[in-house]
PAKEKE-876593 format. One record per residue (C-alpha): y, z, x. Coordinates in steps of 0.25 Angstrom, whole numbers, padded with zeros to 4 digits, always signed. Each point is the difference from the previous one (the first is absolute). Layout:
BEGIN
YZX;...
***
This chain:
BEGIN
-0308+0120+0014;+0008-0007+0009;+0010-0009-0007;+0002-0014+0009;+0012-0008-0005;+0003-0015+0008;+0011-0008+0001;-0008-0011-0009;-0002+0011-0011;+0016+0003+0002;+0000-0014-0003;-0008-0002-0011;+0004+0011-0008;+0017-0004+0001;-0005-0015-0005;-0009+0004-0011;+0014+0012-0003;+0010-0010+0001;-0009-0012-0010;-0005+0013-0009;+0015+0003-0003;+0005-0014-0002;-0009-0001-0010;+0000+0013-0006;+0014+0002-0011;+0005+0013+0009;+0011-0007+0008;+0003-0011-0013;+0002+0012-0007;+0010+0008+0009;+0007-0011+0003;+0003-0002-0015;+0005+0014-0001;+0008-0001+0011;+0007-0013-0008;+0000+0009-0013;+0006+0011+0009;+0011-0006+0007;+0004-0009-0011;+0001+0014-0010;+0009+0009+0012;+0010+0007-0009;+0012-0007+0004;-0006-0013-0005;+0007-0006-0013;-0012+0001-0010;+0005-0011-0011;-0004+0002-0016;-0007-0009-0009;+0010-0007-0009;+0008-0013-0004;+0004-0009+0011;+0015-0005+0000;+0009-0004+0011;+0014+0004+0000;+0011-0006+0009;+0009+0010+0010;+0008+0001+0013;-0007+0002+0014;+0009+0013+0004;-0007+0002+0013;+0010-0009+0009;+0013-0005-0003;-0002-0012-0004;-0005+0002-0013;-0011-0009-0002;-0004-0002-0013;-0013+0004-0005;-0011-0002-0011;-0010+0014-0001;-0013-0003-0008;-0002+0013-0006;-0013+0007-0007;+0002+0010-0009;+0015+0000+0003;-0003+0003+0016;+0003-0012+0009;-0014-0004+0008;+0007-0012+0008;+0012-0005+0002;+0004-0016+0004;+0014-0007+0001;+0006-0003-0015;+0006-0014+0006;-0010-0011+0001;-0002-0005+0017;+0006+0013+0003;-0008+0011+0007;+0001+0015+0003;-0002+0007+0014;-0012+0009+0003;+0011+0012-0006;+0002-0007-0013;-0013-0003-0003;-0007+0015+0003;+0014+0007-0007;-0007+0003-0011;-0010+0010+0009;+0014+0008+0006;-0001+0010-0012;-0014+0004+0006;+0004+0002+0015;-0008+0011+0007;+0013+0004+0005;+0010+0000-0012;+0006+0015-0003;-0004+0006-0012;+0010+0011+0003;+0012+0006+0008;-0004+0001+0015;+0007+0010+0013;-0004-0008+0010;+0000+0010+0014;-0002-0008+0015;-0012+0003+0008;-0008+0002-0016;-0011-0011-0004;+0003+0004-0014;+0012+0002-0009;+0002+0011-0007;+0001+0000-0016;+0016+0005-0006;+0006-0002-0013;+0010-0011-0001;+0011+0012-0005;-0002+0004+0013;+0003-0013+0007;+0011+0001-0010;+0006+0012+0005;-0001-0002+0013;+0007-0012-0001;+0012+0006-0006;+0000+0011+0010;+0001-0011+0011;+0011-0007-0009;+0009+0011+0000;-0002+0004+0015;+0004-0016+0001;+0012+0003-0008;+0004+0013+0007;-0001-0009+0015;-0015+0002+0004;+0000-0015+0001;+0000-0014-0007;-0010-0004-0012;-0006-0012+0000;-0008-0008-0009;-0009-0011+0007;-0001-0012-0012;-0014-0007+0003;+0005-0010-0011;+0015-0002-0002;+0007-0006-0011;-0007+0006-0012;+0004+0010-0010;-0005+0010+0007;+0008-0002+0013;+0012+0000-0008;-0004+0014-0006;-0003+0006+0013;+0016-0004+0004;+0003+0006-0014;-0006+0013+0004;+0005+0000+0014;+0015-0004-0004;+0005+0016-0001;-0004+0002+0016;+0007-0005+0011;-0009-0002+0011;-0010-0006-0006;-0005-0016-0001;-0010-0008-0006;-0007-0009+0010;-0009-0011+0000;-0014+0002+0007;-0001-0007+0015;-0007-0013+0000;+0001-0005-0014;+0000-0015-0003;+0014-0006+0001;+0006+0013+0004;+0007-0012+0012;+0009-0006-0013;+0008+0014+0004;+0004-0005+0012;+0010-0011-0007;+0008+0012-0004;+0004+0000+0012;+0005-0015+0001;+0005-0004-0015;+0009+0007-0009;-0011+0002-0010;+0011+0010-0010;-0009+0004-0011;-0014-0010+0001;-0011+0001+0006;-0007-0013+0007;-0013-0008-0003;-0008-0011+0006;-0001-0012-0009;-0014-0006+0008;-0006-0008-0011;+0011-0009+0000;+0000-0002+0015;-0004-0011+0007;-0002+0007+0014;-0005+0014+0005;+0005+0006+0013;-0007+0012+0000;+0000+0010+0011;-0013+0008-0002;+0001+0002-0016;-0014-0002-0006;+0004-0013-0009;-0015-0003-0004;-0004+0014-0003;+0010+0000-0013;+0013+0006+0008;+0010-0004-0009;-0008-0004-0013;-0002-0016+0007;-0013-0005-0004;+0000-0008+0014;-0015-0007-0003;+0009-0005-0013;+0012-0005+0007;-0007-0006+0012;+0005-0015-0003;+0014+0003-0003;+0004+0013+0009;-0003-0002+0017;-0002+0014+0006;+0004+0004+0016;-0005+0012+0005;+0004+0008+0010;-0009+0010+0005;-0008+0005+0010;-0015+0002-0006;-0007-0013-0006;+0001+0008-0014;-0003-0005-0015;+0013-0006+0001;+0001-0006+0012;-0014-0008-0002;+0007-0004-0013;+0014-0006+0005;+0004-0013+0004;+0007+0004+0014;-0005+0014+0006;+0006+0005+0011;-0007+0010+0008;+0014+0009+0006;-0005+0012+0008;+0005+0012-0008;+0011+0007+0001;+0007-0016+0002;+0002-0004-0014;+0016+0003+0003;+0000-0009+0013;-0008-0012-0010;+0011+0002-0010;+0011-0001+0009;-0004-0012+0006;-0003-0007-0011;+0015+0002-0005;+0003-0006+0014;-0005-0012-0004;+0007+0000-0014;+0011+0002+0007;-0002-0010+0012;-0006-0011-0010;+0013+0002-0009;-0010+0000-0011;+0008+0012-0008;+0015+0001-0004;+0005+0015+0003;+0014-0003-0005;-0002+0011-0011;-0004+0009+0012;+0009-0002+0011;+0013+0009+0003;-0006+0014+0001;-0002+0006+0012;-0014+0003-0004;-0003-0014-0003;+0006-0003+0015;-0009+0012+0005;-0012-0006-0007;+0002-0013+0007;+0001+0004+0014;-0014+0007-0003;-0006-0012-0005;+0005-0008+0013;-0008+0010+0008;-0013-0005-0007;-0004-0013+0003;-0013-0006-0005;-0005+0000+0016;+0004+0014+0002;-0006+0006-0014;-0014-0009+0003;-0002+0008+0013;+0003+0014-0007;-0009-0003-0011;-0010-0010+0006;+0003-0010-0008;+0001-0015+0002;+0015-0004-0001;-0003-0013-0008;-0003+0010-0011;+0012+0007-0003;+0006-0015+0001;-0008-0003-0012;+0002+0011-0008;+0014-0001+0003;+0002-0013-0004;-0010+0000-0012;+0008+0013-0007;+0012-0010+0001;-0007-0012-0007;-0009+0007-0009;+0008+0008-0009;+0000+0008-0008;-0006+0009+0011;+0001+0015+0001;-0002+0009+0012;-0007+0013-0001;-0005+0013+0008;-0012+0007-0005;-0004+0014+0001;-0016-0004+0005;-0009+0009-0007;-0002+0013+0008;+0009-0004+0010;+0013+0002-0004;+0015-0007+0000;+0002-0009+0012;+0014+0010+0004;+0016-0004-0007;+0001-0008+0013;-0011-0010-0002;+0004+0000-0016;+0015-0003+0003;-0004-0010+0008;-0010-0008-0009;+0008+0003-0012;+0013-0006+0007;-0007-0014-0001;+0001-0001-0014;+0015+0002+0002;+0000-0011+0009;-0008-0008-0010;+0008+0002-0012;-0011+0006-0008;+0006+0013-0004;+0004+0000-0017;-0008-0014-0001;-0013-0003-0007;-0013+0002+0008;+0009+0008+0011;+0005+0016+0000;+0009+0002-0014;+0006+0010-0004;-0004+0007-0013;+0005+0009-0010;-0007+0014+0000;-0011+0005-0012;+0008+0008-0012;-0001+0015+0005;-0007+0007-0011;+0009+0010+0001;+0016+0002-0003;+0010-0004+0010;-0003+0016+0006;+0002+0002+0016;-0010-0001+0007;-0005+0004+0013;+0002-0010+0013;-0011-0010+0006;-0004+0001+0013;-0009-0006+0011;-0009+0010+0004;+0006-0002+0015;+0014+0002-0003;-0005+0017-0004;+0002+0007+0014;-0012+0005+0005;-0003+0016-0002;+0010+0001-0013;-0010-0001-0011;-0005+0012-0007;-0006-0007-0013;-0007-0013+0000;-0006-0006-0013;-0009-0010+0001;-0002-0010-0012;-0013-0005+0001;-0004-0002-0015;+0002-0013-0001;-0006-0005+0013;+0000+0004+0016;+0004-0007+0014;-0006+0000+0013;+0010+0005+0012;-0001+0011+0011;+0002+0014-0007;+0008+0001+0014;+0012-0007-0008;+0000+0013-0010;-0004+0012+0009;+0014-0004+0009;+0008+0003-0012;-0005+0013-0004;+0007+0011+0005;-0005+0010+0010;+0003+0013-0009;-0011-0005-0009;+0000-0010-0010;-0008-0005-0014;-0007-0010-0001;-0006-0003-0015;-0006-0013-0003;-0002-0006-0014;-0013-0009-0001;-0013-0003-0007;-0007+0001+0013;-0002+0009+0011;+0003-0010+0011;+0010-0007+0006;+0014+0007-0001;-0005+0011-0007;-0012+0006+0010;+0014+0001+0007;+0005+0010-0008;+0003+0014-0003;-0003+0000-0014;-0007-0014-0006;+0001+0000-0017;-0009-0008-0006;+0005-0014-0008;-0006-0008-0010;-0005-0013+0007;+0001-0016-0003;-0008-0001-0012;+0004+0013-0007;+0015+0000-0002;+0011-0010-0001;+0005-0005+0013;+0011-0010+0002;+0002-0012+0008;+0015+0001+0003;+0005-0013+0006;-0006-0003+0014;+0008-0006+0011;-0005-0013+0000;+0008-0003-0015;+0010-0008-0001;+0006+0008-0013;-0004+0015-0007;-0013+0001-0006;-0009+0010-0006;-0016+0000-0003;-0006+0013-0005;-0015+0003+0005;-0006+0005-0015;-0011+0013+0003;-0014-0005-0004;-0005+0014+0003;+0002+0015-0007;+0007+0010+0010;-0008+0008+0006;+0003+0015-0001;+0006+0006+0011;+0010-0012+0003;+0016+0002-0001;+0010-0010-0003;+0009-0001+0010;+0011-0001-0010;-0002+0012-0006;-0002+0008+0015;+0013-0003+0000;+0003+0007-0010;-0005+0012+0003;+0006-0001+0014;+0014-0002-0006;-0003+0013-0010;-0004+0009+0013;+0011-0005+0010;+0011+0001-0011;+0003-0016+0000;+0006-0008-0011;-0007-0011-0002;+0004-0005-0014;-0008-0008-0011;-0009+0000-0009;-0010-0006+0008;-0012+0010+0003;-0012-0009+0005;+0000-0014+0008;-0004-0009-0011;+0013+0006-0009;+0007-0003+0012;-0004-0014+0002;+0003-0002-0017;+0014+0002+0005;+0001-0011+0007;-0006-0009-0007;+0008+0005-0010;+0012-0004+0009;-0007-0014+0003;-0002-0003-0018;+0016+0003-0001;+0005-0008+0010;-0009-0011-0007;+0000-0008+0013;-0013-0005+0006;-0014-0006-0003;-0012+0006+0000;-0011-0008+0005;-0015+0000-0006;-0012+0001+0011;-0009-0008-0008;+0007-0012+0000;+0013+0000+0005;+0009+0000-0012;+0015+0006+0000;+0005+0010-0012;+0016+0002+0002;+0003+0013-0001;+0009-0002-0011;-0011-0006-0010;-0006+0016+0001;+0006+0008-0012;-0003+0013+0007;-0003+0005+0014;-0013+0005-0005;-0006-0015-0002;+0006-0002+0017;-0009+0012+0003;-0011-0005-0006;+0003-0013+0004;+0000+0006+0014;-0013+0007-0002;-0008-0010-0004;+0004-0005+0015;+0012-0009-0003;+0011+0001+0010;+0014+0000-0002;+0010-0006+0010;+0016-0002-0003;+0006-0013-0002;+0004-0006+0015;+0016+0002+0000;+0009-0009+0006;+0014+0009+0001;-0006+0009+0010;+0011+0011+0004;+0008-0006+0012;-0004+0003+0013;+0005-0002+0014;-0008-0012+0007;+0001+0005+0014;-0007+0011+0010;+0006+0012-0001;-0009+0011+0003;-0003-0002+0016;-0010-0011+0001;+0006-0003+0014;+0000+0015+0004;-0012+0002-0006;-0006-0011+0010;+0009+0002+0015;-0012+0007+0004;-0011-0009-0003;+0000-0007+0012;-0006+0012+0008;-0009+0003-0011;-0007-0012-0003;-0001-0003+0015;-0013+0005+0006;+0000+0011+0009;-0010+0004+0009;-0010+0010-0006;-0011+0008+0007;-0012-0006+0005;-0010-0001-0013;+0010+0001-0011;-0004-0008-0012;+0009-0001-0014;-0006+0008-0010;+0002-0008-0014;-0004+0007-0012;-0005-0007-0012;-0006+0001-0012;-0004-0008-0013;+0011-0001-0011;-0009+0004-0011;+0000+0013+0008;+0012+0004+0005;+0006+0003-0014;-0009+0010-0005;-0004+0015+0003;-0015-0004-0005;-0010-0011-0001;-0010-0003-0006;-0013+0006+0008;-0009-0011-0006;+0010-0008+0012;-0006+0008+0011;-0009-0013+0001;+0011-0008+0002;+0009+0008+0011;-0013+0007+0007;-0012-0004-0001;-0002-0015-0002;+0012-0003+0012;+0007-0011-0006;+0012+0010-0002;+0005+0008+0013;-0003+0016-0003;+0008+0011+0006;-0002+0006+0014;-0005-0015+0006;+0011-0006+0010;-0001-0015+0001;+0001-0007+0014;+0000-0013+0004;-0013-0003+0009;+0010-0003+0012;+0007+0012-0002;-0011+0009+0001;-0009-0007+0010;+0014+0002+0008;-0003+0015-0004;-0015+0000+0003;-0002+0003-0014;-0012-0006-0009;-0001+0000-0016;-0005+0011-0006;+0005+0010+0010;+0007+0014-0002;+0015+0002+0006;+0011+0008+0000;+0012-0007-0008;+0013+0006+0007;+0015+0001-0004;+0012+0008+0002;-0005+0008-0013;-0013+0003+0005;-0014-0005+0001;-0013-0003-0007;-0012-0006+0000;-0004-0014-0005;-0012-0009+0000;+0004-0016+0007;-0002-0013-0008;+0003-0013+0006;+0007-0011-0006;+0006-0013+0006;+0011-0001-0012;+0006+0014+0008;+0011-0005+0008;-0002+0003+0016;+0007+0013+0002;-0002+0006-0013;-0008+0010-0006;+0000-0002-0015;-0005+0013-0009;-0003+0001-0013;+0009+0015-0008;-0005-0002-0014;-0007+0001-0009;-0003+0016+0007;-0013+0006-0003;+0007+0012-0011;+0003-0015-0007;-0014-0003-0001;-0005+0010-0004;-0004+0009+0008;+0004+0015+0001;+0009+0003+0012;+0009+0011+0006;+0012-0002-0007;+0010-0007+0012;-0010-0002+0008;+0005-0008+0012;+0000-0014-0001;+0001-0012+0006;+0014-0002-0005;+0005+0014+0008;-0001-0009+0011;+0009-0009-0003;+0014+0007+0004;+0012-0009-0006;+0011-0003+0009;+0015+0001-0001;+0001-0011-0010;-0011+0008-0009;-0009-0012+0001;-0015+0001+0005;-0005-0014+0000;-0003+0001+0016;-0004+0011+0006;-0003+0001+0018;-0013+0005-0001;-0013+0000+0011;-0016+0001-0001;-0004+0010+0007;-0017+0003+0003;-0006+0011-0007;
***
């Protein structure tokens, strides 16, 4: 029998298919297990029945150290919310408590090999001994040793230079790119002897900041808080967070920060609305003039497209509105702006009186070491090590992660072979670097402390209390020290064995010195120090989220009010740098950015996925961000698949438009990566920020890059 089937039957039948499963439970049903499924996936934290409580810590995931209320059942936090009334936590804060669960946390020692999508399973003992081996070869002349310090200034950082002491070649950096690295750069103009500077912004009166992200927490200011009393100028070239929130903003081209700073010095200077009698009679000082005379306010506006009357009103309003305070930002992603630019914008508080003054730069005393008076191994920048001379490199991940080209690191290492052994909870970041990655207890499980940050008028502690049992698998860095010290045949004295012992003994130091407060989060109230019978009740205190902070001093050690380590040298060259040069046809600016919440940790939560890729109100990685002249100039459309090319390579990227790009710039988003999210990647696969190939002054804040099709 012949079967006859019309299109109207085809019809028919997908209708009365389509109402018929509607109607019927079948796809209810599936879609239900699908919600049951994806929400019992075994990474996903499954929390017990129990009592419900809160408990008050410290946000360890950023320096800044917010302070944070955990609303725990069963003893197991479920959410997490700013312990201070008005205050709020970023999107990192806020999910902090999901970290522990991270698809891509190590649970054990990993080899990591180039070219393998999976690492290999070792032992930590291994890691260990290999590690010594490369010590002693270190120590025989193979090459330098190098521990990279993703958090400086805790107790950790001070063991590692305990450890390294015996060996002369080796150094303990910071990591590239970290917030307020630019404070380094006044050790070359003051005398600093034995202190350490900090930037006293909450009792300014005016911000000039050169790309710092003021409104997304850089420096601990609650800037929606101090709107009525604090004006804000922002220099910078992308219409950020910040510059929507200033007063002034001023859109300089990048790479121009220097030329803006210069000639608003000019002005000072021209205006006489500065006395430099405390500075004159060097032949810096004279050096540093005859640069500034070079940069006047019409000559710097051409270089950075900038209106001149604006540099005459920031001039003239850092002058009248004191106290004001001058600083240079590491932008998230992007990196320092070069020594030049920062010797230049730092110089202006020299000019403005506002070094060792309230709500300016002041000098501070250092955190008690928790060690004895022991040597200890130097501090370096990582761009003073000379390229091809490490053998060993450490990275200190465990307490937090940085953004910045792995390109910095890979010029050190020595072309005879070198280690590379991270330490961190993750396997991202600096670690899928490695050659070995050892796994560390996370935020949440351990203690971490919150040493004092850059943007703190005097020393200060906070401790971030673990809410969270560790899990196996997991090495204290502390004690991985030791073990290394056993095996290479180093002394590293004390009786400390484990990071929280090591932490007691300072606090310990802290109680009998009895100076200080401790300061409650709930409400705000002060404890001196010297009212605590025993360092046990300043630990508790400081676990319960309290911080301490020294009493101000006012007989700081003597130091020489004048510039003595090449500001004018440092900026002959300037005047060749910051003016433009011609560029091939089709040269853009690449600027790399990234949120602040992201640029600070090796991981994210992957519940944030909605926020950085799939609801668009976040940039996500790989798109490049043109202004819609620029790429109508290029024949290119939105949506549309290039080439982004540098000097380091090329890789392709999807086009978004945006009128808040500067003309000439292409803007690209280098964090959070996809390992960050969650997802499981090759180990070091390339990225975008292997495009970015810093310059001679180690800064990749602007790169010449072009969009190429296909």
């Amino acid at each position: 029998m012949k079967f006859n089937v019309t299109r109207r039957d085809v019809l028919r039948f997908a209708g009365g298919a389509a109402i018929g499963t509607a109607l019927s439970p079948m796809p209810w049903n599936l879609t239900d297990d699908l919600a049951i499924w994806t929400q019992n996936w075994s990474w996903i934290p499954k929390p017990p029945k129990g009592e419900r409580a809160t408990r008050t810590t410290v946000c360890a995931l950023c320096p800044a150290g917010c302070p944070v209320e955990a609303r725990c059942i069963g003893g197991l936090p479920v959410a997490l919310r700013a312990a201070n009334d008005g205050a709020a936590l970023c999107p990192l804060g806020m999910t902090g408590h999901h970290l522990p669960h991270h698809p891509n946390r190590l649970t054990g020692a990993v080899g990591i090999t180039r070219g393998e999508r999976r690492p290999a399973a070792v032992t930590t003992d291994m890691v260990v001994r290999e590690t010594a081996r490369a010590i002693r070869s270190a120590r025989a002349g193979a090459g330098s040793v190098v521990v990279l310090d993703t958090r400086p200034g805790r107790s950790g950082s001070w063991a590692w230079r305990r450890l390294l002491a015996g060996i002369d070649s080796a150094v303990v950096a910071a990591a590239p790119g970290l917030e307020g690295a630019s404070l380094a750069s006044l050790d070359t103009m003051l005398d600093a002897r034995s202190q350490s500077f900090g930037l006293d912004l909450r009792n300014a009166r005016t911000i000039l900041s050169f790309g710092a992200p003021v409104a997304e927490g850089w420096g601990q200011l609650d800037l929606a808080a101090a709107r009525e009393s604090v004006r804000l100028v922002q220099v910078e070239p992308m219409r950020s967070r910040t510059a929507e929130s200033a007063d002034r903003w001023l859109p300089a081209r990048p790479g121009t920060e220097a030329a803006v700073a210069l000639a608003i010095a000019n002005v000072l200077l021209a205006e006489g609305l500065v006395d430099t009698t405390a500075l004159s009679g060097t032949d810096e000082f004279d050096s540093y003039l005859s640069v500034i005379a070079g940069f006047s306010p019409d000559r710097a506006a051409a270089i950075a497209g900038l209106a001149p009357d604006e540099i005459f009103a920031t001039a003239r309003e850092l002058a009248s509105s004191g106290p004001s305070i001058v600083v240079a930002g590491e932008q998230p992603g992007g990196g320092p702006l070069g020594r030049p630019a920062e010797t230049a914008i730092f110089g202006l508080n020299l000019l403005l009186g506002n070094v060792d003054r309230e709500g300016g730069i002041v000098g501070r005393t250092p955190l008690p070491a928790p060690g004895d008076d022991a040597p200890l191994t130097p501090l370096a920048r990582l761009d003073e090590i000379p390229d091809h001379s490490v053998a060993l490199v450490i990275i200190d991940a465990s307490a937090g992660d940085g953004v910045y080209p792995w390109s910095l690191v890979a010029r050190k290492l020595s072309p005879k072979g070198s280690l590379v052994v991270a330490l961190s909870p993750f396997l991202s970041g600096s670690a899928a670097r490695a050659n070995f990655a050892v796994p560390t207890p996370p935020y949440l499980e351990t203690i971490h402390e919150l040493p004092t940050s850059f943007a703190e008028p005097v020393a200060s502690i906070a401790l971030s209390a673990p809410l969270l049992p560790t899990r196996s698998g997991a090495v204290d860095p502390v004690a991985f020290m030791r073990s290394i010290a056993r095996a290479a045949g180093l002394d590293l004295a004390g009786e400390w064995a484990t990071t929280e012992s090591l932490i007691r003994e300072r606090v310990a130091r802290i109680h009998r010195a009895g100076s200080g407060t401790v300061t409650s989060p709930a409400d705000g109230s002060a404890t001196l120090v010297a009212e605590l019978s025993t360092s046990d009740e300043l630990w508790d205190a400081l676990l319960a989220g309290g911080r301490w902070s020294a009493a101000p001093s006012n007989t700081m050690p003597p130091r020489t009010m004048r510039i003595t380590g090449g500001l004018g040298t440092a900026l002959g060259e300037l005047p060749t740098r910051a003016t433009a040069t011609p560029r091939p046809t089709g040269t853009l600016t690449l600027v790399p950015r990234a949120t602040r919440d992201t640029s600070a940790s090796a991981a994210v939560s992957p519940v944030l996925t909605k926020l950085y890729q799939e609801s668009g109100l976040r940039g996500s990685t790989g798109t490049a961000v043109l202004n819609p002249r620029t790429a109508a100039s290029l024949g290119f459309a939105a949506g549309r698949n290039v080439r982004l090319l540098t000097a380091a390579g090329a890789m392709r990227v999807a086009l978004m438009l945006d009128e808040g790009v500067m003309p000439g710039v292409v803007e690209i988003v280098v964090a959070p990566e996809r390992s960050a999210l969650g997802e499981k990647t090759a180990p070091g696969a390339r990225t975008v920020l292997d495009l970015l190939t810093p310059g001679n002054e180690q800064t990749w804040s602007a790169v010449d890059a072009q969009l190429l099709e296909g």
